[in-house]
C-alpha positions, 0 to 999 in steps of 0.5 A: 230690124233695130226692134228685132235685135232689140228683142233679141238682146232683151232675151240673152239673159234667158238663151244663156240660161238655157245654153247652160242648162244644156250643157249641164244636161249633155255633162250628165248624159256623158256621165250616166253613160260612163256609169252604165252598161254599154246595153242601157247607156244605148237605150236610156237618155238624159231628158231634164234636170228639175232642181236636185231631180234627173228625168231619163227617158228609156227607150223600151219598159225593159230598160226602164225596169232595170234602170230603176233598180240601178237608181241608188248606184246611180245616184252614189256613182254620179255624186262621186262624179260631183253631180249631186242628184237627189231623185232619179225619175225614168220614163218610158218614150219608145223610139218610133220604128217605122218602115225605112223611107223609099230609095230615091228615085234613079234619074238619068239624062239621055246623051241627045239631051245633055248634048243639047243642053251643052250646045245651048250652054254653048250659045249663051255668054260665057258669063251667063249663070243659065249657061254654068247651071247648064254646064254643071248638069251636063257634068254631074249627069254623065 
């Protein structure tokens, strides 16, 4: 146990550091999005900060297209924000569509059934956990 917390102290030099640079990532997302129309801000996210270098991943080669174009107003506009970007780099990552998930399955408990576990929770002690789970299943199923 001690030599886990003491690796873990050994590390929060690094997972402060890394706590920062997501913050400072979330700030400039929060900024690119005031800069940009409601179309693009939807479609185009903040992916990392390499020195003076913005990496933004657009979700279609539409959106990157014309975020390209908007890289010089970009970067004029975040530096009046006091966010000094020398490059913007836009990548595209499409979103990954896929069919929605199934409904989960409706599952009833019949009357006899939670009669018979309310007579069984009535059995046991009063105390017993086995006896409040039956209770609470009783309750929830009908």
């Amino acid at each position: 146990m001690a030599s886990s917390l003491d690796k873990l102290f050994g590390q929060a030099e690094a997972l402060r550091a890394l706590q920062v640079h997501a913050a400072r990532l979330l700030r400039i997302e929060a900024e690119l999005r005031s800069c940009l129309p409601a179309h693009l801000a939807d479609t185009c996210h903040v992916a990392n900060l390499r020195g003076e270098e913005l990496v933004i991943h657009a979700d279609s080669g539409a959106a990157a297209a014309k975020l390209r174009q908007a890289v010089p107003s970009l970067i004029l506009r975040l530096a009046e924000r006091g966010t000094l970007i020398q490059d913007i780099k836009v990548r595209v990552k499409p979103v990954e569509y896929g069919p929605p998930p199934p409904a989960p399955p409706v599952r009833s408990v019949s009357a006899d059934a939670r009669q018979a576990m309310d007579a069984l929770a009535d059995s046991l002690p009063s105390d017993s956990p086995v006896a409040a789970a039956l209770r609470r299943l009783v309750r929830r199923a009908g």
